[in-house]
N, C-alpha and C positions, 0 to 999 in steps of 0.2 A: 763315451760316445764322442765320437772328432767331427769336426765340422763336418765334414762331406756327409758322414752318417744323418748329421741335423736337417743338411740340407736335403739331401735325400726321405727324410722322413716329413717334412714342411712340403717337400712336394708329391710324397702319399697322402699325406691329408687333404691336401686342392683338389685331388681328383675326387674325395668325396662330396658327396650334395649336401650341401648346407645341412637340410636335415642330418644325414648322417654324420657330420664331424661336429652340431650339436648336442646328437645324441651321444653318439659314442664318446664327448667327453666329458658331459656330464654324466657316465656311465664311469669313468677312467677317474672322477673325481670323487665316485665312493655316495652318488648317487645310486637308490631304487630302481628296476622298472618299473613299478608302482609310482614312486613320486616323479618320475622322468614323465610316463604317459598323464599322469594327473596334472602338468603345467603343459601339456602340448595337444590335450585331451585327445589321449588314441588308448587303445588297450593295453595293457602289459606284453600282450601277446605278439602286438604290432611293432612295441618296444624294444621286443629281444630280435625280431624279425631284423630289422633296422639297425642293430648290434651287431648280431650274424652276418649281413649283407657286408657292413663294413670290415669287418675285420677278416672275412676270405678275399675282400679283394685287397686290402691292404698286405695280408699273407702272400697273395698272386704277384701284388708289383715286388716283392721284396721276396719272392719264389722260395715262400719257407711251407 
């Protein structure tokens, strides 16, 4: 990955909401939805939602 890719990627993640560049990267660190939702106390269900949410929009900026 070359810088521009870095930088380009540093500012897909800004445009997610704090929750989700929380989640998705304790999600990306080989964290559970189980132990992800049990320290932010939401569902599992709300966990993957929240997962899903980020990573099609980070697929839409980067139009993969």
């Amino acid at each position: 990955m070359d810088i521009d890719q870095r930088l380009d990627l540093i500012a897909a993640l800004n445009r997610l909401s704090p929750r989700q560049r929380k989640v998705l990267l304790l999600w990306a660190a080989g964290y559970t939805h189980k132990e992800i939702a049990k320290e932010y106390r939401l569902t599992r269900r709300r966990i993957g939602q929240i997962c899903a949410e980020a990573i099609s929009l980070l697929g839409e900026l980067f139009h993969v």
